[in-house]
C-alpha atoms as a printed R data frame, in Angstrom:
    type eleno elety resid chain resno       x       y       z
1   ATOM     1    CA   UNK     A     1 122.187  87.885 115.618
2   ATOM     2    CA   UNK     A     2 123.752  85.565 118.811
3   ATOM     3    CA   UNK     A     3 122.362  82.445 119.365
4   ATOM     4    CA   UNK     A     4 120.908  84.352 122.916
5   ATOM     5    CA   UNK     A     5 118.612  86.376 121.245
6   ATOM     6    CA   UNK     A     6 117.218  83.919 118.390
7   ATOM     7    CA   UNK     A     7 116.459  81.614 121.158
8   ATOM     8    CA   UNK     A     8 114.625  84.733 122.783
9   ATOM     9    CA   UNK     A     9 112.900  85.394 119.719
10  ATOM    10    CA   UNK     A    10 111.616  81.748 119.281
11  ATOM    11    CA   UNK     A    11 110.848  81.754 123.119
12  ATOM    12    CA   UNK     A    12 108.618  84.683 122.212
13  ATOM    13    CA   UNK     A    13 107.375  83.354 119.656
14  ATOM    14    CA   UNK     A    14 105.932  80.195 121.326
15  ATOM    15    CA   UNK     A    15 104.171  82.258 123.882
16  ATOM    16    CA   UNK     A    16 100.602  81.835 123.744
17  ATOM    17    CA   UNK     A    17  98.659  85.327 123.318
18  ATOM    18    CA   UNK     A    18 101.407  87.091 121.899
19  ATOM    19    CA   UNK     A    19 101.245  87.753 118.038
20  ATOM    20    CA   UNK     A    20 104.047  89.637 116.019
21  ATOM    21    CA   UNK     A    21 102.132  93.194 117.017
22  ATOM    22    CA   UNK     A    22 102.810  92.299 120.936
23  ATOM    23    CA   UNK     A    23 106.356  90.523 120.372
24  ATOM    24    CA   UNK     A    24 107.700  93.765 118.320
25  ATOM    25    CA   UNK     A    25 106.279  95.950 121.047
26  ATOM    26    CA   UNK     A    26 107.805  94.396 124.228
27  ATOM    27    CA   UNK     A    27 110.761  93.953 122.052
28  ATOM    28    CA   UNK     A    28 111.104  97.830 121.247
29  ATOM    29    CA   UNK     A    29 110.385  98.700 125.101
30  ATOM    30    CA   UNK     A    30 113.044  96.747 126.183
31  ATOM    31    CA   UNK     A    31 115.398  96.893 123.423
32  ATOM    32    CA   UNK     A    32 116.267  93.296 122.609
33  ATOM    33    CA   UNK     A    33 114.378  89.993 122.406
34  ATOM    34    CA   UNK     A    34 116.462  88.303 125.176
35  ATOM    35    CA   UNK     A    35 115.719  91.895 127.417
36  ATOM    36    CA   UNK     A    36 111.816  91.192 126.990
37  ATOM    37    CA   UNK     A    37 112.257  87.798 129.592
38  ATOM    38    CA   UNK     A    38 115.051  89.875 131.712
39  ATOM    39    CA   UNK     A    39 112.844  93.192 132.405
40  ATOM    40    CA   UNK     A    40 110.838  93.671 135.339
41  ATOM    41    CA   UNK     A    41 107.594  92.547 135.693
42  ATOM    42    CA   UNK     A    42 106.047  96.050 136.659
43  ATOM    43    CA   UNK     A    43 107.579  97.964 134.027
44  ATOM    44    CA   UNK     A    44 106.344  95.393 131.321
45  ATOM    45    CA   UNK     A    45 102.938  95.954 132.560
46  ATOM    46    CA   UNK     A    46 103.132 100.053 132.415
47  ATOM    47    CA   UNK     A    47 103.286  99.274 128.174
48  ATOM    48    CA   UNK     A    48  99.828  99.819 126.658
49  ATOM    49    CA   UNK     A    49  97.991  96.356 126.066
50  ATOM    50    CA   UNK     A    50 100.472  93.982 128.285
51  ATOM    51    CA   UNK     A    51  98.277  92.766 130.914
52  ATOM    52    CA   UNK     A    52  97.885  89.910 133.202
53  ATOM    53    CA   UNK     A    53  97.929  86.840 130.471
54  ATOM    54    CA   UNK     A    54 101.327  88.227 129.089
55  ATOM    55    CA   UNK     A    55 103.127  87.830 132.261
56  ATOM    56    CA   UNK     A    56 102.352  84.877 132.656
57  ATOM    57    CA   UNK     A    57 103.229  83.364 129.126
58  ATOM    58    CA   UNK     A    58 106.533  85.362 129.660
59  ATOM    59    CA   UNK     A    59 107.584  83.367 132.630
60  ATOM    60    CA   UNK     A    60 106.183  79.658 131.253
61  ATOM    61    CA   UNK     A    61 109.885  77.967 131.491
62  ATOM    62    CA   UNK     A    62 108.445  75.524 128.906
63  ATOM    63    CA   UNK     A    63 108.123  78.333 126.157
64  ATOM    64    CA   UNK     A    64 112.529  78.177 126.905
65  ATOM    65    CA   UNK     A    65 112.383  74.446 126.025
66  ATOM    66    CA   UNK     A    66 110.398  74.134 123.268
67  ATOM    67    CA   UNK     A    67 112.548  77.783 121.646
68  ATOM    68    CA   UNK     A    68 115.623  75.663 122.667
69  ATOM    69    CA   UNK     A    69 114.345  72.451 120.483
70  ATOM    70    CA   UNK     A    70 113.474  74.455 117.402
71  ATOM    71    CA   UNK     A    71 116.719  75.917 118.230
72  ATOM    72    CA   UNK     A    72 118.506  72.639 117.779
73  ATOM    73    CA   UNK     A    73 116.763  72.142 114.218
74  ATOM    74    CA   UNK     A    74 117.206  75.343 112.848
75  ATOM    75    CA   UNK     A    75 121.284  74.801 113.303
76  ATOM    76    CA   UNK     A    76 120.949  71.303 112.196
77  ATOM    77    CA   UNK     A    77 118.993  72.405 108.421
78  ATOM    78    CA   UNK     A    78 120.931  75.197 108.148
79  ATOM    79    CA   UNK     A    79 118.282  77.439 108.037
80  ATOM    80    CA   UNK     A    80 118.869  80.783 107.131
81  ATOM    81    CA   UNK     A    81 116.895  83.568 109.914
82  ATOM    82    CA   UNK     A    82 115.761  87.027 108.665
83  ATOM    83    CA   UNK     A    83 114.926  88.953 111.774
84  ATOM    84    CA   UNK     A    84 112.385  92.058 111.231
85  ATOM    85    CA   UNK     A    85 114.959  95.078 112.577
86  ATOM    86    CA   UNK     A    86 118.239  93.197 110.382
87  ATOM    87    CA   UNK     A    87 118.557  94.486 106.978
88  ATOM    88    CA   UNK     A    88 118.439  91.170 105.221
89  ATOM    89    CA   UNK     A    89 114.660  91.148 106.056
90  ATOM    90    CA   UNK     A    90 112.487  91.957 103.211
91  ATOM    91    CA   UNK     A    91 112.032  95.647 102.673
92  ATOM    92    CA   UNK     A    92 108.156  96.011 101.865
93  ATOM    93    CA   UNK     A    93 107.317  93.541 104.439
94  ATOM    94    CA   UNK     A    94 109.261  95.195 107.199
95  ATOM    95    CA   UNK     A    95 106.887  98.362 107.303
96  ATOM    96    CA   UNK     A    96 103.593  96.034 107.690
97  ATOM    97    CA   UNK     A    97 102.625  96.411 111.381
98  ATOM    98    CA   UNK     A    98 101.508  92.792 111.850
99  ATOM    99    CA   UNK     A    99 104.594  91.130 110.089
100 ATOM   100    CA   UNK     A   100 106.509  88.160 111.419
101 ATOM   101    CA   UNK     A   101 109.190  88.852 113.891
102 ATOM   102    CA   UNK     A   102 110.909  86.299 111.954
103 ATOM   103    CA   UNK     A   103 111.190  84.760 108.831
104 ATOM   104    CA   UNK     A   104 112.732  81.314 108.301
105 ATOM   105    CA   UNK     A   105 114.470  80.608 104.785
106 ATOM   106    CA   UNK     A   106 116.011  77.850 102.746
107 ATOM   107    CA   UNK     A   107 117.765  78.458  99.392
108 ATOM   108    CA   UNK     A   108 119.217  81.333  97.737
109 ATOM   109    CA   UNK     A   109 117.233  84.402  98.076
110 ATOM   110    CA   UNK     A   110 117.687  87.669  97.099
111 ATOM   111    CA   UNK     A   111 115.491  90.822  97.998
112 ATOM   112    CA   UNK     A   112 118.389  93.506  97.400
113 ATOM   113    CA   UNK     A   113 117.083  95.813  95.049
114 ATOM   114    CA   UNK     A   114 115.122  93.443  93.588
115 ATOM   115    CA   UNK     A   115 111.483  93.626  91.649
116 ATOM   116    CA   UNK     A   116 109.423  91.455  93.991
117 ATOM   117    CA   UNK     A   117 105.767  90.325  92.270
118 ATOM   118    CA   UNK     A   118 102.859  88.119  94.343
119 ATOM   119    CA   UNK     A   119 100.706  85.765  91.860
120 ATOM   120    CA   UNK     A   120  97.949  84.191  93.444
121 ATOM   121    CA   UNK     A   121  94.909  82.430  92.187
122 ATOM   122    CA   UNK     A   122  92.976  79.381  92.373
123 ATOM   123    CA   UNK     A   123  93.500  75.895  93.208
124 ATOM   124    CA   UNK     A   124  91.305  74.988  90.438
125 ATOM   125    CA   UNK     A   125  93.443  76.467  87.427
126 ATOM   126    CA   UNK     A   126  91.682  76.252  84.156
127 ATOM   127    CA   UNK     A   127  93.226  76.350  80.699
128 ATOM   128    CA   UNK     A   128  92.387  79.986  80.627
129 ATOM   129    CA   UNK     A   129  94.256  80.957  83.543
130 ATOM   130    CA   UNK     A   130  97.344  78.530  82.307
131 ATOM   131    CA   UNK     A   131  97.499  80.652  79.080
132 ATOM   132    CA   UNK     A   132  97.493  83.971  80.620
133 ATOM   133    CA   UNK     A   133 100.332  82.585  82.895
134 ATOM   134    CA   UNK     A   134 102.726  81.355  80.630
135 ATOM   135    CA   UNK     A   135 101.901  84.639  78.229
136 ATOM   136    CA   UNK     A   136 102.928  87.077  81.307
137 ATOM   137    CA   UNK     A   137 105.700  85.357  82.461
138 ATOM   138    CA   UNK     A   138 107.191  85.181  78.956
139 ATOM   139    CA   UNK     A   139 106.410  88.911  78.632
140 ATOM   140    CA   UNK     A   140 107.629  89.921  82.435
141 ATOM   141    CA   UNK     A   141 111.408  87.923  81.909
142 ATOM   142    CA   UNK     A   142 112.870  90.587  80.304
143 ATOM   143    CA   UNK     A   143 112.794  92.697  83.860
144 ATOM   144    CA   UNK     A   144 113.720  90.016  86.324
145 ATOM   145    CA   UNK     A   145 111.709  90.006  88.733
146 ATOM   146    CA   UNK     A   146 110.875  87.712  91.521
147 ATOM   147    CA   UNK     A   147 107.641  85.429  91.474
148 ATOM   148    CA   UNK     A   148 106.426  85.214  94.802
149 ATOM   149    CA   UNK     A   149 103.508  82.241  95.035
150 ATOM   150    CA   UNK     A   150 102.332  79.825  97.752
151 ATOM   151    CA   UNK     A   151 103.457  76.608  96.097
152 ATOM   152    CA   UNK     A   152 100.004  74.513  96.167
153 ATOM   153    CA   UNK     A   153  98.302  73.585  93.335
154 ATOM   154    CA   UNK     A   154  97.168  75.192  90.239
155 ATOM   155    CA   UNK     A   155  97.998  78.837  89.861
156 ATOM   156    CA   UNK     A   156 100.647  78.697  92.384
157 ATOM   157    CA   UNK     A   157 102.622  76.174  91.119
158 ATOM   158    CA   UNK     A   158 102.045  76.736  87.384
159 ATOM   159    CA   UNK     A   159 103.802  80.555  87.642
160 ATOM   160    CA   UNK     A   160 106.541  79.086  89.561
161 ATOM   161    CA   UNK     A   161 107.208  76.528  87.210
162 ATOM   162    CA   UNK     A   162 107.178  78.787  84.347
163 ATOM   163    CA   UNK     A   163 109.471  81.038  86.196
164 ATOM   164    CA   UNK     A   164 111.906  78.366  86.597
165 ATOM   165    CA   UNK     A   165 111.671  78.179  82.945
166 ATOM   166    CA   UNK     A   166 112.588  81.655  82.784
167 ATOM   167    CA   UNK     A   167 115.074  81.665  84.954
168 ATOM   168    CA   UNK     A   168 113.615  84.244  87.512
169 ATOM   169    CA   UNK     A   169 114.097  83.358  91.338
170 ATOM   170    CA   UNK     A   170 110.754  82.750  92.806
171 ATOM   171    CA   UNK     A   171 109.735  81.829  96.216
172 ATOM   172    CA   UNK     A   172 107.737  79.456  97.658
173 ATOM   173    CA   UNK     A   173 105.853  80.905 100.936
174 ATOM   174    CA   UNK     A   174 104.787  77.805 102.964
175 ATOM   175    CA   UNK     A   175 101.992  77.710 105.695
176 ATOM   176    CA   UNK     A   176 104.081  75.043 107.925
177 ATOM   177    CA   UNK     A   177 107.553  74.430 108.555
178 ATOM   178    CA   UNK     A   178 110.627  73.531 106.664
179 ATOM   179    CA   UNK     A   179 111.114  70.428 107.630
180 ATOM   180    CA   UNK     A   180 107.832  69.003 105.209
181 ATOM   181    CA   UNK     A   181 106.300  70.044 101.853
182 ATOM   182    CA   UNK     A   182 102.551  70.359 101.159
183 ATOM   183    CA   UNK     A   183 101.246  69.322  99.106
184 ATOM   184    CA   UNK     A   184 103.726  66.225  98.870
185 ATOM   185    CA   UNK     A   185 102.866  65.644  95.427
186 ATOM   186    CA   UNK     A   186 105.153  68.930  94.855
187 ATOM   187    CA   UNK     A   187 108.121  67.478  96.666
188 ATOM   188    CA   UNK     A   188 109.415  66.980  93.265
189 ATOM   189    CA   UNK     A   189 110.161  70.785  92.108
190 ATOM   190    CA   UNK     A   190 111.644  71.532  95.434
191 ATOM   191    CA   UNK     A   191 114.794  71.261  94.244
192 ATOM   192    CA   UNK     A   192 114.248  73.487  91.213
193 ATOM   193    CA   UNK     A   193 113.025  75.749  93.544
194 ATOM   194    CA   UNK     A   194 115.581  75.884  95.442
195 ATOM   195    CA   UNK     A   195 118.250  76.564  92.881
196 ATOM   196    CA   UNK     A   196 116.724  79.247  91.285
197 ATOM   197    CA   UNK     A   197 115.046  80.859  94.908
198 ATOM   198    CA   UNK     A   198 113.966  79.006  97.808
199 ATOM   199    CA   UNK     A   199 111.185  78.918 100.268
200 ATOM   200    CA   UNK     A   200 109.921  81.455 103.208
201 ATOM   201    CA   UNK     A   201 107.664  80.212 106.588
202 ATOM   202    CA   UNK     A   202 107.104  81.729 109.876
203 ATOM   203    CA   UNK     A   203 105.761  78.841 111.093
204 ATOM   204    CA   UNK     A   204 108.407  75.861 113.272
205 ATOM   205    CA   UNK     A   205 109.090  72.720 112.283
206 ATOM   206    CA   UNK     A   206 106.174  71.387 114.651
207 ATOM   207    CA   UNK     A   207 104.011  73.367 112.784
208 ATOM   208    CA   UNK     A   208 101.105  71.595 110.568
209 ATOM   209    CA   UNK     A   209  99.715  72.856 107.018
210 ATOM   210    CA   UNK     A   210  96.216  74.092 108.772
211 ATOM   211    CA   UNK     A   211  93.966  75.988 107.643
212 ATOM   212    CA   UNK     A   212  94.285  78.850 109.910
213 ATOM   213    CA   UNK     A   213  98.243  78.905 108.742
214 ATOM   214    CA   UNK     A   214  97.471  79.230 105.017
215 ATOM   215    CA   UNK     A   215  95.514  82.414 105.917
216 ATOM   216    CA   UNK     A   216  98.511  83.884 108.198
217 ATOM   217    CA   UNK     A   217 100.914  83.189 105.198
218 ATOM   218    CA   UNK     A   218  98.715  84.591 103.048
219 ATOM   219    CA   UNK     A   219  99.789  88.290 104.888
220 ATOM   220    CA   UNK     A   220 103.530  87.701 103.953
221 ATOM   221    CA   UNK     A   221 102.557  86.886 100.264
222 ATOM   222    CA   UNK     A   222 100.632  90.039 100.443
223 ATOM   223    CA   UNK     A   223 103.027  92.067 102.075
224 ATOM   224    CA   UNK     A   224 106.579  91.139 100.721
225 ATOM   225    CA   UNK     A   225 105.890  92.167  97.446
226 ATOM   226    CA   UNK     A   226 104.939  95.292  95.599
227 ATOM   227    CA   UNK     A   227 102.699  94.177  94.190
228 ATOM   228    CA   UNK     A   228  99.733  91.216  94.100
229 ATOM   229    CA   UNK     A   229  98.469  89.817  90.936
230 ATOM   230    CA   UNK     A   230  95.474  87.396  91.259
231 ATOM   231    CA   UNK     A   231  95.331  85.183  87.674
232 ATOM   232    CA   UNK     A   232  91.619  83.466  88.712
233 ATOM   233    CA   UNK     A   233  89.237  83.146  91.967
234 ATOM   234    CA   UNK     A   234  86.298  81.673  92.439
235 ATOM   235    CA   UNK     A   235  83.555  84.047  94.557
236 ATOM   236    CA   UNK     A   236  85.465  82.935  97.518
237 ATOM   237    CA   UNK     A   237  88.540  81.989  97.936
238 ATOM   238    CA   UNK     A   238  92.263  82.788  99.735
239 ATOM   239    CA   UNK     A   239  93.414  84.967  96.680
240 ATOM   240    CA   UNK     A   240  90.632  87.131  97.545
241 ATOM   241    CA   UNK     A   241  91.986  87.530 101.079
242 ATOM   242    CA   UNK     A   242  95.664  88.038  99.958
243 ATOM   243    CA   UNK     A   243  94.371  90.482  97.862
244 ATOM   244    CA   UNK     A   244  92.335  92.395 100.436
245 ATOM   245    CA   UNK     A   245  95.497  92.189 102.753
246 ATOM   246    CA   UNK     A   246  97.372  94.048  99.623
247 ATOM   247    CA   UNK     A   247  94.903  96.645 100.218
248 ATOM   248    CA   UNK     A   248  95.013  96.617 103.465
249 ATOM   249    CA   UNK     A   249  99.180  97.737 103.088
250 ATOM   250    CA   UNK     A   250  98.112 100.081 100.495
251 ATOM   251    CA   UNK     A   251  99.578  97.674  98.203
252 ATOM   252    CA   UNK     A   252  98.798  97.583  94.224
253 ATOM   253    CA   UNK     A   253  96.305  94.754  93.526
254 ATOM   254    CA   UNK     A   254  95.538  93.404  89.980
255 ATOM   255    CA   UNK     A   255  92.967  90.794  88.510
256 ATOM   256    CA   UNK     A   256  92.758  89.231  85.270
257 ATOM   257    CA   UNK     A   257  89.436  89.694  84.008
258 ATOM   258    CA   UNK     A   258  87.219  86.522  82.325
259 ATOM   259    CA   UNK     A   259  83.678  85.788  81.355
260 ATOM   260    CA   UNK     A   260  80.782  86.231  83.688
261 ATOM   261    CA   UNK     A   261  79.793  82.711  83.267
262 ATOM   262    CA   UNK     A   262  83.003  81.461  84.283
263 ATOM   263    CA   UNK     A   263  83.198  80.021  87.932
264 ATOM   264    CA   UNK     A   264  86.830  80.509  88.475
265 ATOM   265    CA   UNK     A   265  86.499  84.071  87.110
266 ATOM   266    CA   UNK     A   266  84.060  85.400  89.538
267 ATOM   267    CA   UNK     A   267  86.137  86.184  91.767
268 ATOM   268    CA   UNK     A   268  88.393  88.323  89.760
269 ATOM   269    CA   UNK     A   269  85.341  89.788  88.052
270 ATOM   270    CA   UNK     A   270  84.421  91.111  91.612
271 ATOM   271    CA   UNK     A   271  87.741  92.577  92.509
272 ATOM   272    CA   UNK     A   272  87.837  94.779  89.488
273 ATOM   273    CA   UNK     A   273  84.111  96.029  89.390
274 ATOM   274    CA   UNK     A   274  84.328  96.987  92.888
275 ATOM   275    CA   UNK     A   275  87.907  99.100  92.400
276 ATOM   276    CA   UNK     A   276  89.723  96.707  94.163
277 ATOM   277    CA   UNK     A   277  91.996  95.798  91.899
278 ATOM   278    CA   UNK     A   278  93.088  97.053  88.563
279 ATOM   279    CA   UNK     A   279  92.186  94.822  85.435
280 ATOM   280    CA   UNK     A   280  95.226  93.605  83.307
281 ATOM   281    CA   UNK     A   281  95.075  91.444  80.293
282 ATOM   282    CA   UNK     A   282  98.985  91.587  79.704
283 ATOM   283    CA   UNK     A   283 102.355  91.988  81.330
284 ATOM   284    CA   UNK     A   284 102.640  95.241  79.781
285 ATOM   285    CA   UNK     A   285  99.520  96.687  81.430
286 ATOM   286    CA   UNK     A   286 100.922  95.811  84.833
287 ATOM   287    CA   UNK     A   287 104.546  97.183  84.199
288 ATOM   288    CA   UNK     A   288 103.306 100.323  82.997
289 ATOM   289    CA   UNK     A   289 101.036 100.890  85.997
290 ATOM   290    CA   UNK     A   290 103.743  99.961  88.322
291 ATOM   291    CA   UNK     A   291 106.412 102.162  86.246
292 ATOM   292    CA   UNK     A   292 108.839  99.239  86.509
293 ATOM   293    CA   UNK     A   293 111.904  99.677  83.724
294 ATOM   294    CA   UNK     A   294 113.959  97.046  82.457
295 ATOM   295    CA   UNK     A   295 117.586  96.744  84.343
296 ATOM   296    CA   UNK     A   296 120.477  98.488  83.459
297 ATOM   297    CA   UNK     A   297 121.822  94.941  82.217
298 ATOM   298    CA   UNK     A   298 119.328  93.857  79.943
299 ATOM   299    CA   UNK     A   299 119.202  97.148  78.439
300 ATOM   300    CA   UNK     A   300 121.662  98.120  75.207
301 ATOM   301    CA   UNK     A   301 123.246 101.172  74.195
302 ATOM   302    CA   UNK     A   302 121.822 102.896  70.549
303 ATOM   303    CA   UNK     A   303 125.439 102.632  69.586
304 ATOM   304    CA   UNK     A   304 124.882 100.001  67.036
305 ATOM   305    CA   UNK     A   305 124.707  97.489  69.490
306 ATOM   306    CA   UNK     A   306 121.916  94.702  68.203
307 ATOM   307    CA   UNK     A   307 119.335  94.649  71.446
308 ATOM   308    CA   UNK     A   308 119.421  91.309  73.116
309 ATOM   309    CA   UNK     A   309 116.000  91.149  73.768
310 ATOM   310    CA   UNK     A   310 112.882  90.903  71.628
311 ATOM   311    CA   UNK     A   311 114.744  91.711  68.669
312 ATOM   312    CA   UNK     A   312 111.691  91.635  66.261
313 ATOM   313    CA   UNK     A   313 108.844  94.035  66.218
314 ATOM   314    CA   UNK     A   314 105.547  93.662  64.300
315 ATOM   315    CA   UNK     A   315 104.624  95.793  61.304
316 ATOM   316    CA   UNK     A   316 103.216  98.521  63.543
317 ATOM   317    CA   UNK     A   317 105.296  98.370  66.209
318 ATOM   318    CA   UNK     A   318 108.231  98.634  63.316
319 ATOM   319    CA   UNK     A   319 106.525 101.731  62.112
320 ATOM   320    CA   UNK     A   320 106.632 103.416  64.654
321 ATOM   321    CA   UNK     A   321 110.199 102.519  65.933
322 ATOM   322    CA   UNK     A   322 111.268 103.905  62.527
323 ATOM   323    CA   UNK     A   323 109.184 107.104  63.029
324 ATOM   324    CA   UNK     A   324 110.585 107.972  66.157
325 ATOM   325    CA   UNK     A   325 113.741 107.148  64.747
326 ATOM   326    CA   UNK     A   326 113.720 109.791  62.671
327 ATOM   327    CA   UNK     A   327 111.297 111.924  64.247
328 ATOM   328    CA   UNK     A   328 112.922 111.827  68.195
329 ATOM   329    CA   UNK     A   329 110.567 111.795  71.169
330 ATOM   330    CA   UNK     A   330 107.225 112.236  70.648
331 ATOM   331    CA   UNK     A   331 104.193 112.935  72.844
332 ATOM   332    CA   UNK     A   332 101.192 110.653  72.238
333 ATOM   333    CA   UNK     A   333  98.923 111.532  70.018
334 ATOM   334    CA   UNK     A   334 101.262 113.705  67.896
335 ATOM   335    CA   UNK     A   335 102.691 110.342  67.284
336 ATOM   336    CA   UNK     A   336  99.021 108.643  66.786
337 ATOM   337    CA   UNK     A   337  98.099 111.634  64.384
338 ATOM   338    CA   UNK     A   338 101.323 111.403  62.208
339 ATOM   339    CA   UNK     A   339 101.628 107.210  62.063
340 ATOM   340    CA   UNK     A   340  97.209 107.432  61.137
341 ATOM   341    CA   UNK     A   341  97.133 104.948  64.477
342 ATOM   342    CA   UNK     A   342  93.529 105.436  66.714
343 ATOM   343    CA   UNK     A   343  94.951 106.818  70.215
344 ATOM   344    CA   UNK     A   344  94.163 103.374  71.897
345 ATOM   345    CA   UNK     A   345  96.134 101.631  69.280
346 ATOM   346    CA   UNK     A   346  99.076 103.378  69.410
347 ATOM   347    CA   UNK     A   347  98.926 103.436  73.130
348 ATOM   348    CA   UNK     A   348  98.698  99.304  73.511
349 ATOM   349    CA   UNK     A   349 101.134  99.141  71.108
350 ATOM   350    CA   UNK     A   350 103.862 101.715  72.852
351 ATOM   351    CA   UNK     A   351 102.947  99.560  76.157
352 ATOM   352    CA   UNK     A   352 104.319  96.489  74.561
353 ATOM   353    CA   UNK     A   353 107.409  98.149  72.585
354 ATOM   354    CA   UNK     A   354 107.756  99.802  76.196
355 ATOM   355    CA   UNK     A   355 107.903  95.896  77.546
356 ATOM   356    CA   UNK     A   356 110.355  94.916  74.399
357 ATOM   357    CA   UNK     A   357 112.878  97.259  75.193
358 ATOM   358    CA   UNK     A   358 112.321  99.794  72.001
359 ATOM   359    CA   UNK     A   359 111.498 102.450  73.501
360 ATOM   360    CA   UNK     A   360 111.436 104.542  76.500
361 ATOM   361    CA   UNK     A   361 108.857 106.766  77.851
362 ATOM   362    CA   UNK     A   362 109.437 109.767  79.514
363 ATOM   363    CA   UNK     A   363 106.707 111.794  81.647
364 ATOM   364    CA   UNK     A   364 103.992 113.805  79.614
365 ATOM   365    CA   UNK     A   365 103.187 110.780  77.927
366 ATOM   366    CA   UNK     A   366 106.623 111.231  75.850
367 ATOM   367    CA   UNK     A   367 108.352 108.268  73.787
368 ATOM   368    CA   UNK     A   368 111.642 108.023  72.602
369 ATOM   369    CA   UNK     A   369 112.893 104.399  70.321
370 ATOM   370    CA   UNK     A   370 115.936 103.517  72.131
């Protein structure tokens, strides 16, 4: 991208009235950003929805200045510009219609083929919701995948933390600029994040952590991932919206269930009785439904190589390893029948051997010990 058409990007986005829908369609009509503010008036206004007001904000000169100031401090950070039609721009959010134009990054990320997982939840964390976190992260490692969160407290910063600890890139997507962190008391893992990820805004430098911003972020949390897991939620909350913006992209949604009498499990509780998300109580549950497989190089050979990962198996998980072993692959309850295991048994317990690396499953409801 030439430095022309960012500042024509920024220019467009600091017009008043014109969202990311309007900006990508004047930008397709004409062909480029800088072409948008270079076309003719009259054949701007033949495009569906560009009236009067758009005009107008096209030809404010002091939309120019302020692109050409944010200009100045995106060069002088260093900040890294993912522009929706380039290929470095996140893959699942490029195909949701009301997606930034532009994304604006610091640190090292890296979409490319990559597993990409939203956690949301409440502010309020209890000890509940701090268990379940540090159980699925320890159990989701083994695939690699990035944590997407929103970096405020509870939740948020409690399953990037842990997938520091992990060593999984997360990201951090901000509802202000890059040139501040909210909330400050977080300005300490910043640099944490940034080795092992990095953060993700729309919004300029001049931009303030307002309310309104948190809820347009919460559309790129929802969007760049695959899927959206929500840990806990009060009855109303903006983990409930992310998650109804997953929907909204036809999007996989998933809420940890908890007790009825438990305020910050409400609004989970909701989600799930009302099919809008699927319940999951483990990592396992989640990779199964999503038919994610561990990569190629965390996965060993049967050629006597000893498995890297999760190298120890429980008595029945050890029993039926050995059975299929000897036995080869296996359809469900054929399996269940001949290892005396209750069909839900057996199938919980192939879901976490699944996780573990032991096994493979193969459509049909087939398993095979690797």
């Amino acid at each position: 991208m030439t430095e022309n058409e960012l500042v024509a990007i920024l220019r467009l986005q600091s017009c008043r009235n014109i969202g990311s829908i309007t900006a990508k369609k004047l930008i397709n009509h004409c062909g480029s950003p800088s072409a948008v503010f270079t076309d003719k008036r009259n054949h701007l206004s033949r495009i569906p929805g560009i009236g009067v007001t758009v005009l107008k904000e096209l030809s404010n000169t002091s939309n120019l200045k302020n692109a050409e100031k944010e200009f100045v401090f995106i060069q002088k950070e260093n900040i890294k510009v993912r522009y929706y039609q380039d290929e470095n721009y996140p893959r699942l959010l490029k195909h949701c219609i009301d997606s930034p134009i532009v994304l604006f990054q610091k640190g090292a990320i890296d979409f490319a083929g990559r597993k990409v997982l939203s956690i949301v939840g409440t502010r309020n964390m209890t000890g509940y919701g701090k268990a379940f976190c540090e159980q699925f992260i320890s159990e989701i490692a083994p695939l690699n995948p990035v944590i997407v969160s929103g970096f405020a407290y509870g939740v948020d910063i409690t399953i990037q933390k842990l997938a520091i600890e992990h060593g999984l890139q997360t990201i951090g997507c901000l509802a202000h600029g890059l040139n501040q962190i909210y909330p400050k008391a977080h300005l300490k893992y910043v640099k944490k994040v940034m080795s092992n990820g990095g953060f993700v805004t729309e919004f300029w430098s001049t931009s303030s952590p307002d309310r309104e911003n948190f809820l347009k972020r919460n559309r790129i949390i929802a969007g760049i991932s695959e899927a959206t897991l929500v840990v806990e939620s009060a009855e109303k909350g903006g983990s409930l919206v992310t998650a109804d913006i997953a929907n909204s992209y036809n999007r996989e949604v998933f809420a940890v269930p908890g007790r009825y009498t438990d305020r910050y499990s409400i609004g989970c509780n909701q989600l799930i009785q009302k099919q809008e998300a699927h319940m999951v109580t483990s990592a396992a549950e989640l990779i199964y439904f999503l038919g994610w497989e561990l990569e190629e190089k965390e996965k060993e050979t049967s050629s006597g190589l000893q498995k890297r990962l999760f190298v120890e198996l429980d008595a029945i998980e050890q029993s039926i390893y050995d059975y299929l072993q000897k036995n080869g692959k296996k359809q469900l309850d054929a399996l269940a029948f001949d290892c005396q295991l209750p069909i839900f048994k057996a199938s919980s317990t192939l879901l976490g051997m699944e996780m573990k690396g032991a096994i493979r499953t193969w459509p049909g409801k087939i398993f095979e010990a690797i």
